[in-house]
C-alpha positions as CSV (number, residue, x, y, z in Angstrom):
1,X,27.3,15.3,23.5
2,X,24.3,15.2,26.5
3,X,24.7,12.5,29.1
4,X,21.5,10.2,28.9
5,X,21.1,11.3,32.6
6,X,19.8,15.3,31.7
7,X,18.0,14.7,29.0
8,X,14.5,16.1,28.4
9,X,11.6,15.7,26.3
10,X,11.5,17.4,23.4
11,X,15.3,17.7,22.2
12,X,15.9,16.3,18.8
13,X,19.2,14.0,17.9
14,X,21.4,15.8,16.0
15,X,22.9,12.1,15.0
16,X,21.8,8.5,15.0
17,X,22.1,6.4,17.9
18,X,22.9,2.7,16.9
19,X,23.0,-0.4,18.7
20,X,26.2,-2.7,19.1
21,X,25.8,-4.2,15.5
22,X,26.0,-1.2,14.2
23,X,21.6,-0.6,13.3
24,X,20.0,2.4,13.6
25,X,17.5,2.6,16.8
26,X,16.5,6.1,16.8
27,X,17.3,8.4,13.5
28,X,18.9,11.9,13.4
29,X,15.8,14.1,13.8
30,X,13.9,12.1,16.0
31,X,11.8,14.0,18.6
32,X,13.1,12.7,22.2
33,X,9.9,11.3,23.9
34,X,10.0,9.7,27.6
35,X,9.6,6.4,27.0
36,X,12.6,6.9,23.9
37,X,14.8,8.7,26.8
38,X,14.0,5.7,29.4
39,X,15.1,3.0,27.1
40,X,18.6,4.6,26.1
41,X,18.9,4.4,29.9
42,X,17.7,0.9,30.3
43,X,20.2,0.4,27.2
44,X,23.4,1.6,28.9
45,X,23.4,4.1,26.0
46,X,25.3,7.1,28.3
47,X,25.6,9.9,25.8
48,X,23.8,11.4,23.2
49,X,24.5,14.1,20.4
50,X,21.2,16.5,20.7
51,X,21.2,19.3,18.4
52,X,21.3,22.1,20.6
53,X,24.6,20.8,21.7
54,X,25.7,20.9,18.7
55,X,24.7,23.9,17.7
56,X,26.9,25.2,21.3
57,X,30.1,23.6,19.8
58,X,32.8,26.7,19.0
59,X,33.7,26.9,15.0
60,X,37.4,25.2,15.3
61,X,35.9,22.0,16.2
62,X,34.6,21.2,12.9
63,X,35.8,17.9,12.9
64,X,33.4,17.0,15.4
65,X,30.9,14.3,14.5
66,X,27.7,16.2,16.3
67,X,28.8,19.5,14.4
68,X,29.0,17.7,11.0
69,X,25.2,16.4,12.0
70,X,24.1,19.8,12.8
71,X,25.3,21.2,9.6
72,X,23.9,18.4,7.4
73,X,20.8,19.0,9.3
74,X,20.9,22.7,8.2
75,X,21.7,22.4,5.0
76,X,18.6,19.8,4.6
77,X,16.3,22.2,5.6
78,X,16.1,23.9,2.3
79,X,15.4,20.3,0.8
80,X,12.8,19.5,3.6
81,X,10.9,22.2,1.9
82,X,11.2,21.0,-1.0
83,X,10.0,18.1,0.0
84,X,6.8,19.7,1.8
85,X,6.1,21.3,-1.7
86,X,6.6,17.9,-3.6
87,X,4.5,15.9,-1.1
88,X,1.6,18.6,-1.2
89,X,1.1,18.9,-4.4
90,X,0.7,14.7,-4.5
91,X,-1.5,15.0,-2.1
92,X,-3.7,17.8,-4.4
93,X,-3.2,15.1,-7.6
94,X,-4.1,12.6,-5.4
95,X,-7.4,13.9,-4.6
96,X,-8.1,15.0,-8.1
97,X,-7.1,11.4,-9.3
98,X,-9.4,10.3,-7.3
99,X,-12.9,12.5,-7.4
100,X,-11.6,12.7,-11.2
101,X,-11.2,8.7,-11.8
102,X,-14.7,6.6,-12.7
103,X,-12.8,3.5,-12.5
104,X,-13.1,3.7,-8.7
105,X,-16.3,1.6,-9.9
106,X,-14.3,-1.9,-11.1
107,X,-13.4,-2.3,-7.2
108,X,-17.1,-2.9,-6.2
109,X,-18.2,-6.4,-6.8
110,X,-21.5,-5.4,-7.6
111,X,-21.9,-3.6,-10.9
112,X,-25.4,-2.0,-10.1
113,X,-24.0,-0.5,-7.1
114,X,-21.2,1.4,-8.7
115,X,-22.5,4.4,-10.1
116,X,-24.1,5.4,-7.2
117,X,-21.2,4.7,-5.1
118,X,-18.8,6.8,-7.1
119,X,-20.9,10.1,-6.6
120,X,-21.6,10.1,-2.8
121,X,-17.5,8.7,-2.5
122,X,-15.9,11.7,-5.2
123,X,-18.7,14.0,-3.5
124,X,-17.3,13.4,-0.1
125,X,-14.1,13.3,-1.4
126,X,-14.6,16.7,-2.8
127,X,-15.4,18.5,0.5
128,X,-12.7,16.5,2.1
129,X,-10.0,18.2,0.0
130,X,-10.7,21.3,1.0
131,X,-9.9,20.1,5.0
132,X,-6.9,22.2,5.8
133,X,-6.0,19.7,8.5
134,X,-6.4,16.5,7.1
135,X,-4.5,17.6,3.8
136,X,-1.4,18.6,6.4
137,X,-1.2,15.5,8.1
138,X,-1.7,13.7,4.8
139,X,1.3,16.0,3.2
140,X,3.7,15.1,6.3
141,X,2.5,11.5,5.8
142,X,3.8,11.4,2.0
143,X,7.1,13.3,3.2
144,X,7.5,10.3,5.7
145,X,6.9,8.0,3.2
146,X,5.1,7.5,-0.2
147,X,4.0,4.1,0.0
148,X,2.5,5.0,3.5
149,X,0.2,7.7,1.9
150,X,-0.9,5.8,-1.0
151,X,-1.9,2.2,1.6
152,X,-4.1,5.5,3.4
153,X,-5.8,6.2,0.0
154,X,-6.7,2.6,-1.0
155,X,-7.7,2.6,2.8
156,X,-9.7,5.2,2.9
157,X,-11.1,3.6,-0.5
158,X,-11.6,-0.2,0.8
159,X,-13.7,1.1,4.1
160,X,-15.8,3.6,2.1
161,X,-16.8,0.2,0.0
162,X,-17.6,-1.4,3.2
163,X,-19.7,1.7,4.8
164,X,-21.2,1.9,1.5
165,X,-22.3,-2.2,1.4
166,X,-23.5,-1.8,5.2
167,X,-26.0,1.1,3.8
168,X,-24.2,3.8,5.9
169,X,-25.9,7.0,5.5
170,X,-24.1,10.0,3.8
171,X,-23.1,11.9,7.9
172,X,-21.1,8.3,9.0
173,X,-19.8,7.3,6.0
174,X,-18.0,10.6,5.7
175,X,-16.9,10.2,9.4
176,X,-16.1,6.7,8.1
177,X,-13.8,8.4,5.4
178,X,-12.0,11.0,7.7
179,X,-11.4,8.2,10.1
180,X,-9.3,6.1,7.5
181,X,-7.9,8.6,6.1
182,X,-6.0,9.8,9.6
183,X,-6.3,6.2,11.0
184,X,-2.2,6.0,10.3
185,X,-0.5,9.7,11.4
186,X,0.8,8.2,14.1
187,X,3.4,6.7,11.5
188,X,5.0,10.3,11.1
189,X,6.4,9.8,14.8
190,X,8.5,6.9,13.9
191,X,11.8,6.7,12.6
192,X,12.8,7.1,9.7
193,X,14.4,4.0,9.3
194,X,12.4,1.7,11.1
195,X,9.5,2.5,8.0
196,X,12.0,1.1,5.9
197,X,13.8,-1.4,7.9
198,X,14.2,-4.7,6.1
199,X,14.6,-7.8,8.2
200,X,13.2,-9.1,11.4
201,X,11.8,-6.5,13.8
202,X,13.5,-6.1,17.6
203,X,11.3,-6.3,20.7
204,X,12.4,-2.6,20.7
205,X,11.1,-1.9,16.8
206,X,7.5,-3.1,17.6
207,X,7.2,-1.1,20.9
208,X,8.3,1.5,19.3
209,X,5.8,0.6,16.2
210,X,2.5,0.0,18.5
211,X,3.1,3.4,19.7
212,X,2.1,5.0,16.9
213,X,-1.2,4.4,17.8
214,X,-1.5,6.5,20.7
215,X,0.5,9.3,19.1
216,X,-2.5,9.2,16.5
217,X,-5.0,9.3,18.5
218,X,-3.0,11.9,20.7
219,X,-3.2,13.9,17.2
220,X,-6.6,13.9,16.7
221,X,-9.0,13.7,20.5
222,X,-9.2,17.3,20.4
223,X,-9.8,18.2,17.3
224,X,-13.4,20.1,17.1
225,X,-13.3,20.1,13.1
226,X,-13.2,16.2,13.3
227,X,-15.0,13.6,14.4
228,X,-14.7,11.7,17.3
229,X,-14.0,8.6,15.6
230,X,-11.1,9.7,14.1
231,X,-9.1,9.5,17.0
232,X,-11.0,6.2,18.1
233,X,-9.8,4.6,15.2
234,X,-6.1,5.7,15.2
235,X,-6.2,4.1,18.4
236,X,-8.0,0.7,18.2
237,X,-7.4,-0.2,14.1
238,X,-4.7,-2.8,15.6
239,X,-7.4,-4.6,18.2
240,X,-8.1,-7.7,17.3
241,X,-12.0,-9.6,17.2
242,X,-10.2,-12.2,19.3
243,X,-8.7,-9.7,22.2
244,X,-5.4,-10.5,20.4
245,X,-4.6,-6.9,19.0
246,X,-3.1,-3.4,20.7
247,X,-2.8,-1.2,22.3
248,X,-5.3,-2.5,25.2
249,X,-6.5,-6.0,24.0
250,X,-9.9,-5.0,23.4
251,X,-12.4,-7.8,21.3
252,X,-15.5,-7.7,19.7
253,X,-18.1,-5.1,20.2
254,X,-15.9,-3.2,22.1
255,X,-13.9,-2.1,19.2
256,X,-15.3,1.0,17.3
257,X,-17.0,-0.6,14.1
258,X,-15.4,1.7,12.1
259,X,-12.1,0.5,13.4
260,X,-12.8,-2.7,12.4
261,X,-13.5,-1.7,8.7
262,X,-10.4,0.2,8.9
263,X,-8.7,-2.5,10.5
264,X,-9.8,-5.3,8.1
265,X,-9.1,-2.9,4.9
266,X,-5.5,-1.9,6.4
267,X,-5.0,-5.5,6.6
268,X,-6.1,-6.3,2.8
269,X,-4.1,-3.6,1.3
270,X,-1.2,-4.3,3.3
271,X,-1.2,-7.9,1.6
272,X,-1.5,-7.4,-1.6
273,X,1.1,-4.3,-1.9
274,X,4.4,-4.3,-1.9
275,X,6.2,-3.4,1.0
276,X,9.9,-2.5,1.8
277,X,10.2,-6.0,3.5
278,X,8.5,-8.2,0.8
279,X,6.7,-8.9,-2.1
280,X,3.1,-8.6,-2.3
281,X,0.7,-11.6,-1.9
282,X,-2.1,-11.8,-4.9
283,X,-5.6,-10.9,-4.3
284,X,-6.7,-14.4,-4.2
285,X,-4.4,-15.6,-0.8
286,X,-5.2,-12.2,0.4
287,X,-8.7,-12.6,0.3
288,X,-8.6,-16.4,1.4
289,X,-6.0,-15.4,4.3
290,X,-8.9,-12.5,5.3
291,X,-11.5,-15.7,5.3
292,X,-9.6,-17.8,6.9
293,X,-8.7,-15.4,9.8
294,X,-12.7,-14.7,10.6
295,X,-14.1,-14.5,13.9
296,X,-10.1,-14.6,15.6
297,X,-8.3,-11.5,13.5
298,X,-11.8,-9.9,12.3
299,X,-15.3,-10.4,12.7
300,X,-16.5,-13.1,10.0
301,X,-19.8,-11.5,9.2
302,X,-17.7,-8.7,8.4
303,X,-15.3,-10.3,6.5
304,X,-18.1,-11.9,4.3
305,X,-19.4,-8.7,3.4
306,X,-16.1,-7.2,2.7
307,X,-15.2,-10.5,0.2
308,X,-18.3,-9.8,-1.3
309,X,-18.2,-6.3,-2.3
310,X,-14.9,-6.1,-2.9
311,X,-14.2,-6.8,-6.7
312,X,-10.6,-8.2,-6.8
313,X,-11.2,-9.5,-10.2
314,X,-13.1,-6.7,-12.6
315,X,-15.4,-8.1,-15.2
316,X,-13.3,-7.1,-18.6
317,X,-10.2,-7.7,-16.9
318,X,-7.5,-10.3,-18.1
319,X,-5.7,-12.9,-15.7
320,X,-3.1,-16.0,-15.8
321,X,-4.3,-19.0,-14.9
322,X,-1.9,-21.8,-12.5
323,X,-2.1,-24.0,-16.2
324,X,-0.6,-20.8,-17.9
325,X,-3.7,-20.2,-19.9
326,X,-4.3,-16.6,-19.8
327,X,-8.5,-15.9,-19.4
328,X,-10.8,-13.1,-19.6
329,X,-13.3,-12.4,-16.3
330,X,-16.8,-12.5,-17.8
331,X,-18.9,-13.1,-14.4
332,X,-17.9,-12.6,-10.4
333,X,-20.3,-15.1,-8.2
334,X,-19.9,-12.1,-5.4
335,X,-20.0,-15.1,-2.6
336,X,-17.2,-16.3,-4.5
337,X,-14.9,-13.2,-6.0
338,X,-11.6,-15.3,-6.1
339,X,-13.2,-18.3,-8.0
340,X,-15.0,-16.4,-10.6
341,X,-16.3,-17.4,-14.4
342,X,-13.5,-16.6,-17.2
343,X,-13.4,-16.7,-20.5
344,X,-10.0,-18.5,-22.7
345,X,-8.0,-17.1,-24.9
346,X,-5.1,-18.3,-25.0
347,X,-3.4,-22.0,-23.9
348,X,-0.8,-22.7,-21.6
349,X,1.7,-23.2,-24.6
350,X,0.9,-19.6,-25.7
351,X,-1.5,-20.9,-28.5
352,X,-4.2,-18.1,-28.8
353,X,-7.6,-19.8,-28.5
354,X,-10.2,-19.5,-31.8
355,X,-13.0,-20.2,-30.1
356,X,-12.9,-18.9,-26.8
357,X,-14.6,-20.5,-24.4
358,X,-15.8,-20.4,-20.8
359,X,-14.7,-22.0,-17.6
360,X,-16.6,-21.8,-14.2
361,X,-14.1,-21.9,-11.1
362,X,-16.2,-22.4,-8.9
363,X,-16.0,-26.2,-10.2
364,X,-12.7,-26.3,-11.6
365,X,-11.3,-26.2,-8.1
366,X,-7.6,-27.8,-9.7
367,X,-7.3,-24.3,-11.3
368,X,-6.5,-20.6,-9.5
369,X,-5.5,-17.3,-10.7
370,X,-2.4,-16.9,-10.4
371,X,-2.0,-13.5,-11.7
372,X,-3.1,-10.4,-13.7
373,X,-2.0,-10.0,-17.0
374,X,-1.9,-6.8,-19.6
């Protein structure tokens, strides 16, 4: 055990610390940082089990709590490979799924854009996966936690979509794409636990939280083999249109475009997945949350353009209607993609329909999708 008063940065807990109701504030593992070590002091928290105390500790004290950390903590080291070997070769499938999948095309709005946007995305993609560092940090983001890889995918997919819609050329809307898909490694700096927490946050769990946006963009500002927006957008993807955001309160212009597209596709994705904490929203409240949050959360031409590229309902596909008829998409107005035209097949009293016929949205405002069906 280390008295809070001698500690240093860079020791690692060789056992949790907890609060007084018994939760878990900083996880076993957890690199000590400064501002970690001043708030155990500010805490009262007096003593701390780091691992190089227990690894001190003489082999008849066995029943010590620090020495039984330090052993789990060795014996998981085996599995921690494992682990890196499990989450690198998702991130290979992941990237073959990916340059691999033509589908990648039902997420644009605008059918005659598709094609074209799935060869200069997969191409990208392509050259991407052969990016020694961005595959590492993307393989210690998967070992942190799956669900946080994946959001970075759809990300990295969403803003590539936007670039693409804004007529980037081919040189930013790769930096575009490296920028999204790093805009999150500060996350592998957290806590285990607090990725996972359910429950309402602590004043504590969000400072500790925003920080993971100047660990990111610690990361990243001196990597040569990367562009300088990459760190830029670790940073700011949290800054707000309205000045409302972190870490620095920044508005308008004076965030990094491509943080904003980041920013506003985090914010979609995060919505309409599931998270440890909740149940996802459907793409319809997403996308009229995203509207009704323009020019205070997110710039609204922005938004507008996003809504409108952004196919959350793919032509073909099949959806339940708030009357329990299930319909058919046959036409997205792309001003509109949450109202679009469907087609009926079967009524709300699970009578298929024998002539199936058409209903525009767009004037039917007393119906809504209410969700996807199979």
């Amino acid at each position: 055990m280390k008295p809070t008063a001698t500690l240093r940065p860079g020791q690692t807990l060789a056992k949790p610390v907890l609060n007084k109701n018994g939760m878990v504030m900083l996880g076993a593992g957890t690199q000590l940082t400064d501002k970690y070590i001043e708030r155990l002091r500010t805490l009262g928290i007096t003593d701390i089990y780091v691992e190089e105390d227990a690894s001190s500790r003489t082999q008849g004290a066995e029943s010590s709590p620090a020495i039984a950390s330090h052993a789990s903590a060795s014996q998981e080291r085996p599995n921690r490979k494992r682990n890196s070997a499990a989450s690198k070769k998702a991130v290979d499938e992941a990237f073959a799924r990916l340059i691999g999948n033509p589908l990648i095309r039902q997420q644009l709005s605008v059918p005659m854009l598709g094609d074209r946007f799935v060869r200069i995305y997969q191409t990208l993609l392509k050259e991407l996966s052969d990016h020694r560092f961005i595959k590492d940090r993307l393989t210690l983001l998967h070992m942190k936690d799956p669900m946080l890889f994946e959001h970075t995918l759809n990300v990295a997919t969403l803003s590539a979509i936007i670039g693409f819609a804004k007529q980037y050329s081919i040189e930013p809307l790769h930096d575009l794409i490296v920028s999204a898909l790093l805009f999150d490694i500060g996350m592998t700096q957290l806590p285990d636990e607090l990725l996972t927490k359910k429950g309402r946050l602590t004043d504590y769990d969000r400072g500790l939280i925003e920080r993971h946006t100047v660990e990111g963009y610690q990361m990243l500002v001196h990597r040569s083999d990367l562009p300088g927006a990459a760190a830029i957008c670790a940073l700011q993807h949290h800054e707000r249109y309205d000045g409302s955001g972190y870490p620095s309160g920044l508005s308008r212009s004076n965030i990094h475009e491509f943080a904003q597209i980041i920013a506003l596709a985090d914010t979609y994705d995060a919505l309409v997945s599931r998270r440890h904490h909740r149940s996802s929203y459907t793409k319809r409240d997403a996308v009229e949350f995203l509207l009704g949050s323009g020019d205070r959360m997110f710039d609204l031409s922005l938004v507008k353009l996003f809504v409108g590229h952004i196919s959350i309902y793919p032509v073909g596909s099949r959806v339940v209607l708030n009357s329990g008829q299930t319909a058919v998409i046959t036409s997205v107005d792309s001003s509109l993609v949450q109202r679009p035209i469907v087609k009926i097949i079967r009524e709300g009293d699970g009578r298929p329909v024998t002539s199936p016929y058409e209903i525009d949205l767009r004037a039917q405002f007393d119906l809504v999708i209410v969700d996807t069906a199979l």
